[in-house]
Structure formats: structure tokens, C-alpha cells
C-alpha positions as CSV (number, residue, x, y, z in Angstrom):
1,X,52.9,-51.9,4.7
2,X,54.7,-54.5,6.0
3,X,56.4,-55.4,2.2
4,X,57.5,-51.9,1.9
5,X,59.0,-51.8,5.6
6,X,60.8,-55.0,4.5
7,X,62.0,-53.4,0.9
8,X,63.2,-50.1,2.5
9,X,65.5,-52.2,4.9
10,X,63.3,-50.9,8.2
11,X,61.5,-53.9,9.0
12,X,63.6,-54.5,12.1
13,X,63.0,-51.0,12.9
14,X,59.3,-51.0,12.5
15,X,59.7,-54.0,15.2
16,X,61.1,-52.2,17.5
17,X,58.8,-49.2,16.9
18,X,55.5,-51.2,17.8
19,X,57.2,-52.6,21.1
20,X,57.6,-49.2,21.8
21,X,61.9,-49.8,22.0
22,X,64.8,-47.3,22.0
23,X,66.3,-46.3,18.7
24,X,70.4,-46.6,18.7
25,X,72.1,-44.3,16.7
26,X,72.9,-46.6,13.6
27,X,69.0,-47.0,13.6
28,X,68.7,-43.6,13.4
29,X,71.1,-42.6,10.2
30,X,69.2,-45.4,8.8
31,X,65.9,-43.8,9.2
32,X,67.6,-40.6,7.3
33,X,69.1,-42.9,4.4
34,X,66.2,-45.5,3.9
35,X,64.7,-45.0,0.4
36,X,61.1,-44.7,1.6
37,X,60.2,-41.5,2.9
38,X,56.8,-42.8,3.4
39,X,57.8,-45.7,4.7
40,X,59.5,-43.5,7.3
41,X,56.7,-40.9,7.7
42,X,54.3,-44.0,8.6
43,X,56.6,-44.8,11.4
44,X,56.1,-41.4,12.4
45,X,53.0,-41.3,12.5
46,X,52.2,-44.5,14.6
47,X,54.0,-42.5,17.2
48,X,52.3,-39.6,16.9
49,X,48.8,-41.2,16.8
50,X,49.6,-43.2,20.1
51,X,50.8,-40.4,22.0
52,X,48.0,-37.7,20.3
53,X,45.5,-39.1,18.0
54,X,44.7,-36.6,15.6
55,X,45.3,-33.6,17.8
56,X,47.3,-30.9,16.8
57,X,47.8,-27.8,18.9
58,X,48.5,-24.3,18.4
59,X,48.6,-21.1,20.6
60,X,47.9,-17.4,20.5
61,X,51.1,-16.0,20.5
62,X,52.8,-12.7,19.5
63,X,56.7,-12.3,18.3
64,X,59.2,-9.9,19.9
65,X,62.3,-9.0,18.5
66,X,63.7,-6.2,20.3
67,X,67.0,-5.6,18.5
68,X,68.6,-7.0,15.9
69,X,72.4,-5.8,16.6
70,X,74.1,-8.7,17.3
71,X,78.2,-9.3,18.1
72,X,78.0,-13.1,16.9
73,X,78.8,-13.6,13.2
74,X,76.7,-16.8,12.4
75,X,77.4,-17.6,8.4
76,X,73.4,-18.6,8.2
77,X,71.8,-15.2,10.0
78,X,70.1,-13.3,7.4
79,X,69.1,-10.9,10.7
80,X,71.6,-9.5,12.8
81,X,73.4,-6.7,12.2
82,X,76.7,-6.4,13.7
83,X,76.9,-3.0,14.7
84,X,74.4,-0.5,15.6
85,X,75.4,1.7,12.6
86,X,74.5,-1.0,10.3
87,X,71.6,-0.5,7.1
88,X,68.6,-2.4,8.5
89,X,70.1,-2.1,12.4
90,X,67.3,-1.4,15.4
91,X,67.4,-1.2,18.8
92,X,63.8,-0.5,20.1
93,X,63.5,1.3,23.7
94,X,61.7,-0.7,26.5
95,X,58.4,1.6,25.5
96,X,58.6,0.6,21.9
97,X,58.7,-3.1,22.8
98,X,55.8,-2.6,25.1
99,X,53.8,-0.5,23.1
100,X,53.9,-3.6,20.8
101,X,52.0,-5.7,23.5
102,X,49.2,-2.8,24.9
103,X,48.5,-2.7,20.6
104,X,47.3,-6.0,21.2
105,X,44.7,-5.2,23.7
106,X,41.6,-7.3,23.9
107,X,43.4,-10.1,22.0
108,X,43.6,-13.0,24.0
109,X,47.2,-13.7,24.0
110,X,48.6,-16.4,26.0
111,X,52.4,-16.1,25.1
112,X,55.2,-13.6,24.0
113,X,58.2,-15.2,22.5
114,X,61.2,-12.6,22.1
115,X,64.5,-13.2,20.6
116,X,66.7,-11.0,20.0
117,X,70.5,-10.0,18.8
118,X,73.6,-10.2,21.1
119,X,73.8,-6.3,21.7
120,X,77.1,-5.5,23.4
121,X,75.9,-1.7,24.3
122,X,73.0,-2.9,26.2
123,X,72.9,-2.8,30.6
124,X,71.3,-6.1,31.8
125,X,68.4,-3.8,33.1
126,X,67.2,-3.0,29.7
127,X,65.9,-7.0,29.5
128,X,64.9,-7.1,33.5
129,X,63.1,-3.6,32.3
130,X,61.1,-5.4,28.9
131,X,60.3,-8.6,31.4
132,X,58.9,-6.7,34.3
133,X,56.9,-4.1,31.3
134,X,55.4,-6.5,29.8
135,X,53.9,-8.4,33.0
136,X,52.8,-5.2,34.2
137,X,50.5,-4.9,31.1
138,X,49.3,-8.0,30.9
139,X,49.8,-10.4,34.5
140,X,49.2,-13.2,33.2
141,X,50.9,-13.5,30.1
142,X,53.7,-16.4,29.7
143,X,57.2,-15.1,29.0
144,X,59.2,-17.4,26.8
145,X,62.0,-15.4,25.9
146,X,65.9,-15.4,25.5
147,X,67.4,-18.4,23.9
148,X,70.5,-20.2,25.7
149,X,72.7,-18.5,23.4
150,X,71.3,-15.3,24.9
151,X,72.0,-16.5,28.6
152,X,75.3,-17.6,28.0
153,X,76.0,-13.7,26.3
154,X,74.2,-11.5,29.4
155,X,76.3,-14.3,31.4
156,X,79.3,-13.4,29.9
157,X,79.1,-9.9,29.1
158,X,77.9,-8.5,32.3
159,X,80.1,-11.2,35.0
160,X,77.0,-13.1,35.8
161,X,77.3,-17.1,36.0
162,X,74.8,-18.6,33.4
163,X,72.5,-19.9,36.7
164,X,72.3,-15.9,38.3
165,X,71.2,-14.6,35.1
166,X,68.6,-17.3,34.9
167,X,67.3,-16.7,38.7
168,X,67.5,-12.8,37.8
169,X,65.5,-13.3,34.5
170,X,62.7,-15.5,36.2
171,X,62.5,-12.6,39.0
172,X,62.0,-10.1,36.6
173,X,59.3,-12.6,34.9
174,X,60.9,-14.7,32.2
175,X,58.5,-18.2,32.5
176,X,60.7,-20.1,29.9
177,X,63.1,-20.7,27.4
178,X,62.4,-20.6,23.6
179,X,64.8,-23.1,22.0
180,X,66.5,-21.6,19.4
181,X,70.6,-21.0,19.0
182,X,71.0,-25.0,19.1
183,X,72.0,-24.7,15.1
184,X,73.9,-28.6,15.1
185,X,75.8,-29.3,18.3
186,X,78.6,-30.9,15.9
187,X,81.8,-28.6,16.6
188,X,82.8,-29.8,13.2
189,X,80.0,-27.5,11.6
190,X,79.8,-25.0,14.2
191,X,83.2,-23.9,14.1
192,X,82.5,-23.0,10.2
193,X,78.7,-21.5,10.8
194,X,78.8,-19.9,14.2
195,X,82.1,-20.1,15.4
196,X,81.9,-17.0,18.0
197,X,78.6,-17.9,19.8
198,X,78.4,-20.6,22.8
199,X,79.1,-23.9,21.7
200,X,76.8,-27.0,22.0
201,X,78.1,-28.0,25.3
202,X,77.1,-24.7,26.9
203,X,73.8,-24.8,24.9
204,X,72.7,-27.9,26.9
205,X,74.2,-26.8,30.2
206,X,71.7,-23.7,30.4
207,X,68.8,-25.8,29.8
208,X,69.6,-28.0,32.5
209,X,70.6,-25.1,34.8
210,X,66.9,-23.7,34.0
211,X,65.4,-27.0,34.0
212,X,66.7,-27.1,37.5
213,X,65.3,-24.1,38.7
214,X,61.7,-25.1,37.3
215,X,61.6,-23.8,33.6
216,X,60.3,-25.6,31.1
217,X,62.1,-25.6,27.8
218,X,62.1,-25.7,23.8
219,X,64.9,-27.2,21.5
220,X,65.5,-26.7,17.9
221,X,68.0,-27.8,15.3
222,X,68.8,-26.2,12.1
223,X,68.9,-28.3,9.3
224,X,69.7,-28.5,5.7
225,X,73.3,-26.7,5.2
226,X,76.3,-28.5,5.8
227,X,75.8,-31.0,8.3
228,X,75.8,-34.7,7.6
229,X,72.7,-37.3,8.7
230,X,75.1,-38.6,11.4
231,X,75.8,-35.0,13.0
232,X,72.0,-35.0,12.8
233,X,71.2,-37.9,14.8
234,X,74.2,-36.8,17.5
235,X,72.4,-33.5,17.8
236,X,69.0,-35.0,18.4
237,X,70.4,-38.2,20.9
238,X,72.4,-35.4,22.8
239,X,68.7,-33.8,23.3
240,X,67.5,-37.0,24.4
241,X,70.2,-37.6,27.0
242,X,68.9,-34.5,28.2
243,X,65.7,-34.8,28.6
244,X,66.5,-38.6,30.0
245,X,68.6,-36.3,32.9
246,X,65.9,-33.3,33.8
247,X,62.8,-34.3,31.3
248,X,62.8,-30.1,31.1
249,X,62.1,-30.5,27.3
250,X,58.6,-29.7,26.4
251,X,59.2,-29.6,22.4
252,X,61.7,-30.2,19.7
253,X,61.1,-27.8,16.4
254,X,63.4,-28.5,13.0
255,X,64.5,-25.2,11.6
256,X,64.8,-25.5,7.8
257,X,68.1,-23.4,6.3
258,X,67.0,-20.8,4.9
259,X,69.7,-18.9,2.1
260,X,68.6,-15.6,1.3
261,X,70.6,-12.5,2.3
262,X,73.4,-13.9,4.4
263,X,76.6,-15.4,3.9
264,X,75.3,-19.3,2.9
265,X,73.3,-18.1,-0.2
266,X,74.8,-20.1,-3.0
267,X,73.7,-23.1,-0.9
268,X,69.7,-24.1,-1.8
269,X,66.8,-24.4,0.7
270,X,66.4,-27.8,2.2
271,X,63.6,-29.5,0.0
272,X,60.4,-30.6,1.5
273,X,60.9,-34.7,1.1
274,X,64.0,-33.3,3.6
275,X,61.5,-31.3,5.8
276,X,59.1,-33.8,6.2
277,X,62.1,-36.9,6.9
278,X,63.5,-34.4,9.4
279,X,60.2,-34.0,11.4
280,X,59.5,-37.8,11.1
281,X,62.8,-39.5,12.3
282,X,62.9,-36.3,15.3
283,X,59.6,-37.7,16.4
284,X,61.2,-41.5,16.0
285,X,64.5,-40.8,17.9
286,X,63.1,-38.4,20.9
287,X,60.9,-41.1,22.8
288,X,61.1,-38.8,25.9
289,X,59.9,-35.3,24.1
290,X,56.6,-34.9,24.6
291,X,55.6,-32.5,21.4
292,X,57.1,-32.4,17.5
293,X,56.9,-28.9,16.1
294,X,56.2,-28.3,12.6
295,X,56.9,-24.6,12.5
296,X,55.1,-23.4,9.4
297,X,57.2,-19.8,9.2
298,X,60.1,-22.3,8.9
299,X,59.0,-25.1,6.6
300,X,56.3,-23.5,5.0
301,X,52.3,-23.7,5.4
302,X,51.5,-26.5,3.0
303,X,54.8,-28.6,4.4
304,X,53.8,-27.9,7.7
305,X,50.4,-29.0,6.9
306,X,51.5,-32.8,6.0
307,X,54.2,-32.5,8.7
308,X,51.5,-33.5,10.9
309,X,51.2,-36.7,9.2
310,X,55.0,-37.1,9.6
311,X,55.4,-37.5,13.7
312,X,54.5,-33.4,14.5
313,X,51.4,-32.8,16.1
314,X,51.9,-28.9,16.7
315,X,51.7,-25.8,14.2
316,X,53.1,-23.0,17.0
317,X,51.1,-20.2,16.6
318,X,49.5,-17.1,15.6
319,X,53.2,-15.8,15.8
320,X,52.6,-12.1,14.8
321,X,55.4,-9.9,12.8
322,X,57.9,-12.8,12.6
323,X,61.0,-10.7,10.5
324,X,64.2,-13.5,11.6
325,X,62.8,-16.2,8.8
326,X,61.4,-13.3,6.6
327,X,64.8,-11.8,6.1
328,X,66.2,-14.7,5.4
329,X,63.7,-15.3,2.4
330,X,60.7,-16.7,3.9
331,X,57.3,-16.7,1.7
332,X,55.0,-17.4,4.5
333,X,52.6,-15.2,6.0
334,X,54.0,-12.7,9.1
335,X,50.7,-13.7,11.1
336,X,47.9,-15.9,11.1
337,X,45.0,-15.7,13.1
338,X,43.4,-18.0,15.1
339,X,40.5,-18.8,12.8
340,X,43.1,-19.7,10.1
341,X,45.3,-22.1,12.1
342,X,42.3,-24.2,12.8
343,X,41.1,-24.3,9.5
344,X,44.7,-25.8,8.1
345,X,45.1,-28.2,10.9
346,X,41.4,-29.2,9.6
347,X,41.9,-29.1,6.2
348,X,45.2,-31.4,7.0
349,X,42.9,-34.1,8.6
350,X,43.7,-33.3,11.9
351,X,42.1,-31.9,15.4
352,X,42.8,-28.4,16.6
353,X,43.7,-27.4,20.2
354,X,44.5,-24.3,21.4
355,X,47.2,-24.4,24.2
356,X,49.3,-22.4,26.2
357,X,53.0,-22.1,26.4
358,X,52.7,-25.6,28.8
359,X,50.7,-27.0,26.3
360,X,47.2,-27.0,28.9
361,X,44.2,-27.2,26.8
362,X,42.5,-23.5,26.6
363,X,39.8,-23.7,23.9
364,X,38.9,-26.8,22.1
365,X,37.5,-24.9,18.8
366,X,34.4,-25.4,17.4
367,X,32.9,-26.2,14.0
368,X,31.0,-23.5,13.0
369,X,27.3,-24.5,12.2
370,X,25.8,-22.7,9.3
């Protein structure tokens, strides 16, 4: 491995790797533009086997969406509808989302992730109402719901500051933040994808306002449109600074472009070599982030699946009735159970481990003896 670290130009790199250094930037569009995806990937995965070993973890988790109207325009939503009148609009009522959670009864459920549309016609009490519903039916359960864009809209639309909506959230229950809305922090590229939604600067700020308050966080980055390798590595440093600041961040998640049905669709899919390079020089640059994410609704099951030989060492999650990806063209299943999330992370070589939303060990599952 050594010759082909030295041929792809990353021999230097792999030095600093194995003293357990800080990547610069200039190392990192390297990593991106080095011929070698392999070569890369191994990197990758000497991190991920020195912080993890083979384990890979996963949790029982169930998806909310509770509507889908949404006031932002963002070129790369195949989801949102902009008014409520819309074909394919929904707004559920606080009883519809919780009905959602009693028809899971009995299942051991450790999480529900909600994200939703920015609905202008909504009081603030319809999301204090879903958050204090769905701890009534289930105490226990962890909340990880509302993304920063979502904070910085309720903050906005109803004259809160982004810190008061966060303290009247957690009241009402919220337990964390899920990290989507990040897109690329680059104002370049989010002025032409997602021009009327908080910028990248605000993005951040919320996470440190609820990192300072005691929530732990996710982060994403969408990937594979129109952004450069550089804007890609300034996205990913600027989550590192971050987590350098308030160390809030639990996990970092790539989001693969999808094209289908919104307003990029003459652009393609990012391919997997892309996928698997993105997950790889994430797990490389973020030295402080604890967890790599390889979310298989995103990326797909089988990219997922060598993902974890790539620097990820988590699958998410059962998820349950997923539509966000699925409208935008995604193949994957809406679900997978338990049973089947162990048996790819096995098939892939790998360890499972059921968490919860912290990432505490809940089940170590067993080999079934026949």
C-alpha cells in the first residue's frame, strides 16, 4: 500500500494520517482529486478501525414528516410544496402525527426523527403540541426533530430569537437536532439552490446556540450538484471549527443529490466512486466527529454497505415511511427492520450495534444458532 500511496500523490498524507495529524485544507481537495479512490478509502478506513473496529451501529427509529408545505424554494427539493393548495400538499393535524407513533405500539422504538416543510399558516403551538403528543405516548422516546433551517423559520416567523425557540422546543420535549438544511455553506451555491432559506452562517449559529443549552447535534452536507471539491472541504472545515468550539456534533451524514421531480433534473445522480470518496475524505477531515453516517435511503443499500469500508461506521436506522428521498427518485426501501440492518452490516463484514439517538449501546445482536 505504501507504492500506491506514493503513486496517487498521498504519501505525505498517509504520514500524517498514522501520527494521527490535522488535515489543512489543500490536503483535503487533494484527497477529493487523487486518482486512487481506494487509495483514499484505505485511509478511511484506518481511521475508522482505530476509533471503531468493525462496529457499525444502527437504531430503531421511525420518520415523521408532518407537512410538506413549505415557503422556501430550494432548486434541489423534490418535497415541498409551496402552498397548501398545491397537487401532492399535506398538512397532518397533531392526531394524525401521533396516531402514527401509538401504530407503532409494542415496537421498541428508541427515536422519532421529524422534518418537516416551512408552513407559514401554522401557530408555533401546533409543533410544542406534536412534541408534548408524542412524549405523552411514549416517555421515553428521544425527539430529534426540527433542522436549524426550521429554528431559524419558527424564529423568524413568529418574533422569537433562534435561542427562545430552542429553550421552548426542549420544554415541550425536543431532545435534539437532526442535521439536515446544511445543503453547502458556500453562498456561491446557495444563493443559486436555496436562495430564500437561512444561510450557512445562521445554520451554524443554531447549532451552537443548542449545543449550548445541552443538545446534541447532527450535520449533513448535500453533495453532487453544483458545488466544487473546494466548497466541499470549506463546508466540512467550517463543521470542524465547530465542533473544535462546543464539540455538540455527534455525526456528519453526506446527502447524495438526488434529480428526480424538482427543478435540478437535467443534472445526473452523483455516482457511487463519488459517494463512497465523499464518506471517506468526511471521515479524514472531521478528526473531532465522533460518527460517519452512511445513510443508505441517501446512497443506496449496496453503496452504503461498502461505505463502511470507506471511514462510516453507522447505517441510521430502521427509518420507517421515509417519502423526502423517495420523491426525489430514491429506489431504496421505505423501511427496514431490525433483523435486516444487521444482516447487511454482516454481510458487509462488519459488527452490528444497536444504539440510541446518543449512540449508547442498547442490544448487541446476536447470531442466530440453527
Amino acid at each position: 500500500m505504501d507504492a500506491r500511496l506514493r503513486r496517487a500523490g498521498l504519501a505525505d498524507i498517509a504520514d500524517k494520517v498514522e501520527a494521527g495529524a490535522r488535515l489543512t485544507f489543500d490536503e483535503g481537495v487533494r484527497l477529493f482529486e487523487a486518482p486512487d479512490l481506494f487509495a483514499v478509502g484505505w485511509l478511511a478506513n484506518r481511521i475508522r478501525e482505530r476509533r471503531h473496529a468493525g462496529r457499525t451501529y444502527f437504531n430503531h427509529n421511525l420518520r415523521l414528516e408532518a407537512t410538506n408545505v413549505c415557503e422556501a424554494s430550494c432548486l434541489f427539493c423534490s418535497f415541498a410544496r409551496l402552498t397548501p393548495d398545491k397537487p401532492g400538499a399535506h398538512t397532518k393535524t397533531v392526531e394524525q402525527v401521533l396516531d402514527r407513533l401509538r401504530a407503532r405500539d409494542g415496537e421498541p422504538l428508541t427515536e422519532v426523527h421529524m422534518v418537516n416543510g416551512l408552513h407559514p399558516g401554522l401557530p408555533f403551538s401546533y409543533y410544542t403540541d406534536l412534541l408534548r403528543g408524542l412524549k405523552r405516548i411514549r416517555p421515553g422516546i428521544h425527539l430529534k426533530c426540527f433542522t436549524a433551517v426550521e429554528i431559524a423559520f419558527f424564529a423568524d416567523h413568529y418574533g422569537k430569537t433562534d435561542l427562545q425557540v430552542l429553550e421552548e422546543l426542549r420544554e415541550a420535549g425536543l431532545d435534539s437536532l437532526p442535521g439536515g438544511g446544511a445543503e453547502i455553506f458556500a453562498p456561491r451555491v446557495r444563493r443559486k439552490i436555496s436562495y430564500d432559506k437561512c444561510d450557512g452562517d445562521r445554520y451554524l449559529a443554531v447549532h451552537r446556540l443548542a449545543h449550548g443549552i445541552g443538545m446534541r447535534t447532527n450535520a449533513t452536507m448535500l453533495y453532487g450538484h453544483i458545488e466544487t471539491m473546494a466548497e466541499r472541504v470549506d463546508h466540512l472545515l467550517q463543521l470542524r471549527a465547530l465542533q473544535d468550539e462546543t464539540s455538540g456534533l455527534q455525526a456528519f451524514i453526506p446527502l447524495a443529490f438526488h434529480p428526480d421531480n424538482n427543478q435540478m433534473r437535467k443534472l445526473p445522480a452523483p455516482p457511487a466512486t463519488d459517494t463512497l470518496r465523499m464518506h471517506a475524505v468526511a471521515r479524514l477531515l472531521l478528526d473531532n466527529v465522533d460518527h460517519i453516517k452512511a445513510y443508505w435511503i441517501s446512497c443506496g443499500v449496496e453503496v452504503a454497505q461498502t461505505a463502511l469500508w470507506f471511514g462510516a461506521d453507522d447505517l441510521d436506522g430502521t427509518v420507517q415511511e421515509e417519502t423526502i428521498y423517495h420523491m426525489a427518485g430514491s429506489t431504496t426501501p421505505t423501511a427496514l427492520s431490525t433483523a435486516d440492518i444487521e444482516q447487511l452490516i454482516r454481510d458487509a463484514g462488519r459488527e452490528p450495534l444497536e444504539r440510541d439517538t446518543l449512540y449508547n449501546v442498547v442490544r448487541v445482536p446476536q447470531l442466530a444458532h440453527v
